[in-house]
N, C-alpha and C positions, 0 to 999 in steps of 0.2 A: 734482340738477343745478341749479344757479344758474341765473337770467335771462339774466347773460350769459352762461354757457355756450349755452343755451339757442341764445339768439342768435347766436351763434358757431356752433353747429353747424347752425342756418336758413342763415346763410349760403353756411356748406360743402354743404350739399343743393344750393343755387342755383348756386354753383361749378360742380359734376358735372353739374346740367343746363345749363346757360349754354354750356359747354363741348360738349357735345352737339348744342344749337343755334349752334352756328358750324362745327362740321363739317358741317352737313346745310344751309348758306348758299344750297344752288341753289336748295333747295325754299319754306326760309323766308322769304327777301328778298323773292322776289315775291309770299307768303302774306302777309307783312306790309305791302304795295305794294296789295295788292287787296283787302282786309279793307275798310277808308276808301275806297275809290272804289265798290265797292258797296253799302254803307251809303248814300254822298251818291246815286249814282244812282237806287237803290230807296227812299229813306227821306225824303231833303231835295228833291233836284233834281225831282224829278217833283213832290212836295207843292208845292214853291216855283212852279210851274207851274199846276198848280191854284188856286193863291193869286190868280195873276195875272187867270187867267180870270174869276174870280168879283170881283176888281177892276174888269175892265173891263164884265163884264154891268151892274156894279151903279152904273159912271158912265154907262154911255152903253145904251139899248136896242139890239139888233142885228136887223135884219129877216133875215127867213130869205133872201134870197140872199148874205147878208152874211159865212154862218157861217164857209164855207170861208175868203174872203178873210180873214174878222179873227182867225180861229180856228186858220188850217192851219200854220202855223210850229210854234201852240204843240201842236198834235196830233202834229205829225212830233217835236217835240223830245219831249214826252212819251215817243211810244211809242219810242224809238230810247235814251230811259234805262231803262225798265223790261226792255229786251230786253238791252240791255248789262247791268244788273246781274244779269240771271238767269244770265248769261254767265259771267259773274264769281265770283256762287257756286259755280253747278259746279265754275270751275277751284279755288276755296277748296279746297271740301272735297276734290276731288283729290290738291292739293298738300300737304292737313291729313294726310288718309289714308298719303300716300307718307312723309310725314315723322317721320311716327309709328311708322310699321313699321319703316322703316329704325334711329332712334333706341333704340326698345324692346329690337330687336334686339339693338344692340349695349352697351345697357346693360347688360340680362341678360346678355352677355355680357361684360362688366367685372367684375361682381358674381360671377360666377362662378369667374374667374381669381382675383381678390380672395381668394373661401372656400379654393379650391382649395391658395393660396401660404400661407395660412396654417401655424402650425406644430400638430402633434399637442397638444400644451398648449391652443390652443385649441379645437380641435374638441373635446377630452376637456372642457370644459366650455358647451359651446352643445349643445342640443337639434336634434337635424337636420332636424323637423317644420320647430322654429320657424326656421331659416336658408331654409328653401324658402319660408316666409311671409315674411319677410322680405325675398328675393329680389324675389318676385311684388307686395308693399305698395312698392316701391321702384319697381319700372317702371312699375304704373298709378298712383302719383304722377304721376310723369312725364304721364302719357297726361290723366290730370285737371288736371295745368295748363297744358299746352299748350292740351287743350281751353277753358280758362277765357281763356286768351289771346287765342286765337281768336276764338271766340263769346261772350263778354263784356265783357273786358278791353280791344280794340282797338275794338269795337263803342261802348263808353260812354265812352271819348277821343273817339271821331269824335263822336258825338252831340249831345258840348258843344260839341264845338270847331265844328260845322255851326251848332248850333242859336245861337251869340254870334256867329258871325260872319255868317251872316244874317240872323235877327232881333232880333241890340243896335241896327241901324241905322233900323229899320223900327220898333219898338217899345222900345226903353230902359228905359222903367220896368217893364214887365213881365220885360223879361230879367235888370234887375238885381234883383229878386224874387226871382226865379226862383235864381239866382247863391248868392243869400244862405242861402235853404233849405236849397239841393242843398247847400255847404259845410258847414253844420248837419248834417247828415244824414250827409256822411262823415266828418265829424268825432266823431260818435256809432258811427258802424261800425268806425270806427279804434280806438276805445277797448273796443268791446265782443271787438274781433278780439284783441287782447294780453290780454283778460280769459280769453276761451275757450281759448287756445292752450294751458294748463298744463292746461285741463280736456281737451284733444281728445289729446296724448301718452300724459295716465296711459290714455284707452280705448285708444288703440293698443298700449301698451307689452301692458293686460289681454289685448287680442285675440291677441297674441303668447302669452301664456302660455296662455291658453287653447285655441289647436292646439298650443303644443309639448306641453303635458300629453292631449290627443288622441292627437298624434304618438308620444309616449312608451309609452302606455297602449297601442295598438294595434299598437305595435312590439313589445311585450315581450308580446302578448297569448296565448303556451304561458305563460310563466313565471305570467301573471293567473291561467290557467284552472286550471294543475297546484293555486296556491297556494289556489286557492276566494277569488281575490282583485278578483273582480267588484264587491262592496258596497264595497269599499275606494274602489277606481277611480272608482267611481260618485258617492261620497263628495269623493274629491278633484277630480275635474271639477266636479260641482257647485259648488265654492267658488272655482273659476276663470269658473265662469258666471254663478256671483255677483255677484264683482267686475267682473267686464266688465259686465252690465248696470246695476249701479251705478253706473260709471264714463261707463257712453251714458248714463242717464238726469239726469247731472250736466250734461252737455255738453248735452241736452235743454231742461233747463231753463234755462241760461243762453240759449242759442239763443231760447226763447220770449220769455224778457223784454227782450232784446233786442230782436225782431223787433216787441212793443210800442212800445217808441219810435220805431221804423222807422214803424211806421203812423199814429203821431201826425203825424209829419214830413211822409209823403206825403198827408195829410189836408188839413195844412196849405197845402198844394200846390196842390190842390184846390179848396179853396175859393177861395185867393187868383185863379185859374184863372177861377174862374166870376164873381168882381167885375170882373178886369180884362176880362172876355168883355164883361158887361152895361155896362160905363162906358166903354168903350176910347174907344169913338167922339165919346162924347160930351165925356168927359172930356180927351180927349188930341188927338180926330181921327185915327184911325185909323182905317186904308178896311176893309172887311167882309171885304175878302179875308187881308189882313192877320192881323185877329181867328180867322182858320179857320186860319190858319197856325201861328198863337201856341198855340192851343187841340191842334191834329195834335201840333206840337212835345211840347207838353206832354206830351199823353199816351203819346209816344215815350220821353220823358225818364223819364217814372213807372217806366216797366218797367225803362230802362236802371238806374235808382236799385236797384230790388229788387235787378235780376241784381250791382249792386255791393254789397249785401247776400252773394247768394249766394257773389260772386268771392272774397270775404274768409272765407266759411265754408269753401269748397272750397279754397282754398291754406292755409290755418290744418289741414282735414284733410291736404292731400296732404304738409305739409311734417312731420306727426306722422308721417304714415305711413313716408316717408323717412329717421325720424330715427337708427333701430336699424341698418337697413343703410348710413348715412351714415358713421356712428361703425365700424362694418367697414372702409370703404374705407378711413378715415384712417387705423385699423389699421395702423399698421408693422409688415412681416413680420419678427420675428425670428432666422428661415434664411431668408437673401436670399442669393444670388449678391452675391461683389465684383463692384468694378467692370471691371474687366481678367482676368475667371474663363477659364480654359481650359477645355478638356475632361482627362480624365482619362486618361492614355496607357495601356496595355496592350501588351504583346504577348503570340503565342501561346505561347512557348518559358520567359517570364519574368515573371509576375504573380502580383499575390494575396498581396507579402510589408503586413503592417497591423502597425504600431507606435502606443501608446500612451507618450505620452512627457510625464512630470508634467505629468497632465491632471489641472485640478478643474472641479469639477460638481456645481452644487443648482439645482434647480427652480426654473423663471421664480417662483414664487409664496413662495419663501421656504423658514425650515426651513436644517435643517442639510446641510453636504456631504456627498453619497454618495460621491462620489470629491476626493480630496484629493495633489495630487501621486500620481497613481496611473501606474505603468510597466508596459508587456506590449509582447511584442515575437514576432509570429509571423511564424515562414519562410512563404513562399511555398510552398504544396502542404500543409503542413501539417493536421492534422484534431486542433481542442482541443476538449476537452468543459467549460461550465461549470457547477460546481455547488458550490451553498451554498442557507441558510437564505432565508426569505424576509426580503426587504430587504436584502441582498447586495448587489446591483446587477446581477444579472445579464444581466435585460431591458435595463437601462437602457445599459450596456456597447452591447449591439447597435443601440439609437436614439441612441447617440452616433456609433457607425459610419456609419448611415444617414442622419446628419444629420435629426432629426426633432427634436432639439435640439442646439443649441451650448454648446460647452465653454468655459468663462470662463477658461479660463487654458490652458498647454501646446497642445500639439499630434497631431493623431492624422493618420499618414500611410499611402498606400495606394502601395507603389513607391517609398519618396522623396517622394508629395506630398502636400502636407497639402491635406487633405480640404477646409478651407474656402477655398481659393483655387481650388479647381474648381467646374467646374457641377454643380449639383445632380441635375442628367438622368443626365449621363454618370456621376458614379459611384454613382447607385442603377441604371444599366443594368448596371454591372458587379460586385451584387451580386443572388444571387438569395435573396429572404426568405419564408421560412415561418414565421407565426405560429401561436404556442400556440393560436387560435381565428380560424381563418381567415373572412372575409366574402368573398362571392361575389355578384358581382352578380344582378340579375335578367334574364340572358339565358341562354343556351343553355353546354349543356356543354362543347361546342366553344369559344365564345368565351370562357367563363372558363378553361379552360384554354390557351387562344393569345395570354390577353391580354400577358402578357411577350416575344410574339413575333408581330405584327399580319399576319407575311406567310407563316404556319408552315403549311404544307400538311396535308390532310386526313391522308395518312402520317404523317407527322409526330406532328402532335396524338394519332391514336391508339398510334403506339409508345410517346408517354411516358406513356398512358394505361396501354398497358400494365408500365411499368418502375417505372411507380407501384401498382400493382396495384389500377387503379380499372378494368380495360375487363368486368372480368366485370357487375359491377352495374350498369354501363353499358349494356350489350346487354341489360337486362332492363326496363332505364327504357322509358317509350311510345314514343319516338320516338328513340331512342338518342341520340345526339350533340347532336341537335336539340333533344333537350329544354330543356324553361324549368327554372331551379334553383328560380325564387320571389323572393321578396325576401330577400335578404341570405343563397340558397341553402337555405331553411326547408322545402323539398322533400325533401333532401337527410339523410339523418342525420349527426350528427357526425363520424364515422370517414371515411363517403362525401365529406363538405368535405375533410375534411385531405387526402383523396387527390387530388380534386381542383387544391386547394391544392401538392400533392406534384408532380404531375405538369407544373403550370404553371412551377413552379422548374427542374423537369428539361426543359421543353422551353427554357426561356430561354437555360440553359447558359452561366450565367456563372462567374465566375472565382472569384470567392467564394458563399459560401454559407453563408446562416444560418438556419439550425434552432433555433424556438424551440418546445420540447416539440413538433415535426414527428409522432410518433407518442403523443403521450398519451391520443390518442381512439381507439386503434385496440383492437381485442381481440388475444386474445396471436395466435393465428394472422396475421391479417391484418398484425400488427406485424413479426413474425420476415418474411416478406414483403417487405415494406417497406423492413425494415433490409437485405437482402440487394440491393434496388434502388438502397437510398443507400449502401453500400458503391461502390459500381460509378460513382456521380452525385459521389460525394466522394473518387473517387482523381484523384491529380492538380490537385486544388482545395483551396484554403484553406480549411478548413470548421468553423465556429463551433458547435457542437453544445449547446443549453442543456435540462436534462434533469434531470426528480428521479425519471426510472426510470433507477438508475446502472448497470444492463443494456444501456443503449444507449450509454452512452461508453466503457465498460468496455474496446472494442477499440480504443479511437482512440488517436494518436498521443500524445499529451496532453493532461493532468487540469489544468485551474483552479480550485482552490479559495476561494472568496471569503468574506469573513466583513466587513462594515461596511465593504462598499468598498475591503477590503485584500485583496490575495493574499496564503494563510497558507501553502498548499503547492500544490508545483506537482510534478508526475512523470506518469508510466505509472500505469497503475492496481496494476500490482504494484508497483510503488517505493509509491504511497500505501498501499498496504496493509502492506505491510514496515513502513512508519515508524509505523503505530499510531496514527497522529495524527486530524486534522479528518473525514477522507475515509474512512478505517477505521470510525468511527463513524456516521459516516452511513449505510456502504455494511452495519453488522454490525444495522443499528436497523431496514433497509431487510426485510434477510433474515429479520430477526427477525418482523419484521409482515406480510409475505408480501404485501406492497402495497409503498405508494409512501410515501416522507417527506413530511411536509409543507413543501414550496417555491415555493409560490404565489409568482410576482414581484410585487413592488410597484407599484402603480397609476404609472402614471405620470403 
């Protein structure tokens, strides 16, 4: 990535917060209104007060009945700023606190809808670890430069703008000293801050790799153990800890040498501090109290200087950490809803007719066409089985129905309408999908099975429990229905997902239905089973059957034969068998091996 990229996409992190701070205006306006007034009250007005005091001790002596009289204004104004500014903080950090949660909240909440609209293309290449870090590096951004605003950033504007506006008048030469440093100083922070910034992304980008290869490693951590592939793991993480700590200790050292010149600067400071101390008065005539003033300021200013040290270190990190989920958001989804999308009409009597009509289709990333002017055309009710070699297209046929990708040319229609002028809700509610390797969240049995139907009553869920023939191994689980599946159902055996899986399709009960290899984790019992529940789940429904046990299409209405994205034959499974063609050989190679063909679908 280029500098200007770089910088283009700092911007856009700024955009998505900026944006965030004007929707949350009740909180921030008056955060940004009482930041400087309790700064001047606690830090300038009450010093400037004390100034006066030791001003007037030091021209005139005061007898003790004197104190009140000459003394008590300045004691009431005193204590009436210190009580006010204590006042003020509280409500700060109140206001900080409130605006933060609220912000965070809904940031996370952007980022999420963001991942979620993305298309399958992308998720098949992002690590899910690293999008949760990602997620998370994105909103305490946020929470770190709000904080830096806060508490540093408005704090070191008030500080100047107090400490020149009341001591340029009272002391000049010392303020314009003073002027000249501090300028030096962030003029050297400004330069070190654009030096760091390419060294603080590559450690963020590392740290990101470093939980997704975490995240990766301990997701897959049967597939690790079965392969004795712990040393391996171990191996590859270390070289992810590597580079990240290589990458912090780059950003380390730039930081130190930096923070050298920092201290030269504030030295300088210093010093000049203690000459204008010891000559002020003699030099200039400056009253004593004046000099304690100049000196308080100072050393107010010192810290302020650091913490704009640190300001530029903390937005230089927060804006690295921002910059992976930044480049997300900008992210154009490529299955979006048009603009004027309907819902997807149905009825009960009349649904379910899907046309492919000279559809072509290759992958966001390049490569050649899977489909190419490709035609299919099924009645409503109809049950087709597809099968062919791998890379066929056969998966890929069903994520073109489901919109998980778009078709770059033609049309694919559900009733008359084509699929990309509807919402993407309504006609994935009116299909139900069974995947060749179903994922299952980490909640309860019940809820993964309900989740295609949020309001599906306890009946309910357990009939299709049992129509799928998951309620026996159910009743044996700890806590039956209630049970946790684990992450990603890892509780669960494969057979026991797919029925799962199985059952959540049938309680959905939509119009369409597609089955991809729905039974190829099952054993033959369980499966014969199965097949007699989706007999019963696919009469009356359009139902897309994809399958390299040609056992399970064998009764359906009709065979699709696919071969590079073409249909080479299409029948009954006795008409394919009569023609001796594509599907005879598959189906005589099948019997002959007393297993399954090899039809693995193609990655998508």
């Amino acid at each position: 990535m280029t500098k200007s990229e770089d910088m283009t996409l700092a911007r856009r992190t700024m955009h998505y917060y900026w944006q965030e701070v004007k929707r949350n205006w009740r909180y921030n306006l008056p955060l940004l209104l009482s930041v400087p007034i309790a700064i001047f009250l606690g830090g300038y007005a009450s010093n400037w007060i004390i100034s006066e005091v030791i001003n007037k001790l030091t021209a005139t002596p005061v007898e003790s009945g004197q104190v009140w009289s000459e003394f008590g204004v300045f004691i009431m104004l005193y204590s009436v700023a210190v009580l006010l500014s204590e006042v003020f903080w509280r409500l700060i950090m109140f206001l900080g606190w409130k605006s933060e949660i609220i912000s965070i909240g809904r940031l996370n909440q952007q980022c999420f809808e963001s991942i979620s609209r993305q298309t399958m293309h992308f998720h098949n290449n992002k690590f899910g670890g690293s999008l949760v870090n990602q997620v998370n590096r994105f909103s305490r951004a946020f929470e770190r430069l709000m904080d830096t605003a806060i508490w540093q950033i408005l704090p070191i504007i008030s500080a100047f703008t107090f400490t020149f506006i009341i001591l340029g008048p009272r002391f000049p030469q010392f303020t314009i000293g003073l002027a000249i440093l501090s300028f030096g100083f962030m003029l050297v922070a400004w330069f070190s801050f654009k030096k760091t910034r390419d060294l603080s992304k590559k450690e963020a980008n590392s740290h990101n790799k470093m939980v997704g290869q975490l995240a990766d490693s301990i997701t897959n951590v049967s597939t690790v153990k079965s392969y004795s592939g712990e040393d391996l793991e171990r191996r590859l993480y270390e070289q992810r800890v590597r580079h990240w700590k290589d990458s912090t200790l780059a950003v380390m050292r730039a930081i130190v040498k930096r923070d050298l010149g920092f201290g030269l600067i504030l030295t300088a400071i210093s010093i000049m501090t203690i000459i204008f101390l010891a000559g002020g008065q003699a030099w200039f005539g400056v009253q004593i109290g004046t000099l304690v003033l100049a000196v308080t300021y100072m050393i107010s200013l010192l810290g302020r200087l650091w913490d704009f040290n640190r300001v530029l270190r903390d937005v230089n990190q927060a804006l690295a950490d921002a910059h992976e989920m930044t480049e997300i958001l900008d992210t154009p989804n490529r299955v979006k809803d048009v603009t004027d999308a309907k819902p997807l009409l149905t009825t009960p009597t009349h649904s379910g007719k899907v046309e492919f009509h000279n559809v072509s289709f290759k992958h966001a990333d390049g490569g050649e066409h899977i489909f190419k002017h490709f035609d299919l055309s099924i009645p409503a009710g109809q049950r087709i089985g597809l099968v062919g070699h791998s890379g066929s297209g056969k998966t890929t046929l069903t994520k073109l129905l489901l919109r998980f990708s778009d078709v770059q040319s033609g049309q694919i229609l559900i009733d008359g309408q084509n699929i990309a002028k509807v919402t993407q809700d309504s006609l994935r509610r009116a299909i139900a999908y069974v995947p060749q390797e179903p994922m299952l969240f980490h909640r309860t049995v019940a809820e993964n099975i309900s989740y295609g139907r949020s309001d599906a009553t306890d009946t309910e869920i357990h009939e299709a429990a049992k129509q799928a023939n998951a309620i026996e191994f159910i009743k044996k689980l700890p806590k039956k229905f209630k049970t946790l599946t684990g992450e990603r159902g890892v509780k669960l055996s494969g057979g026991q997902k797919q029925r799962v899986a199985i059952a959540r399709a049938i309680l959905k009960d939509a119009p369409i239905l597609v089955l991809d290899e729905a039974t190829s984790a099952l054993d033959t019992e369980s499966e014969k089973l199965i097949q007699d529940a989706l007999k019963n789940l696919m009469r009356g429904r359009t139902s897309i059957v994809i399958a390299h046990r040609l056992s399970t299409v064998a009764e359906l209405d009709r065979i699709i034969v696919l071969d590079d994205g073409k249909i080479v034959e299409d029948g009954s499974h006795e008409e394919l068998l009569a023609r001796n063609g594509k599907y005879a050989q598959l189906w005589n190679r099948q019997a002959g091996l007393c297993g399954v063909i090899d039809t693995d679908e193609e990655a998508e």
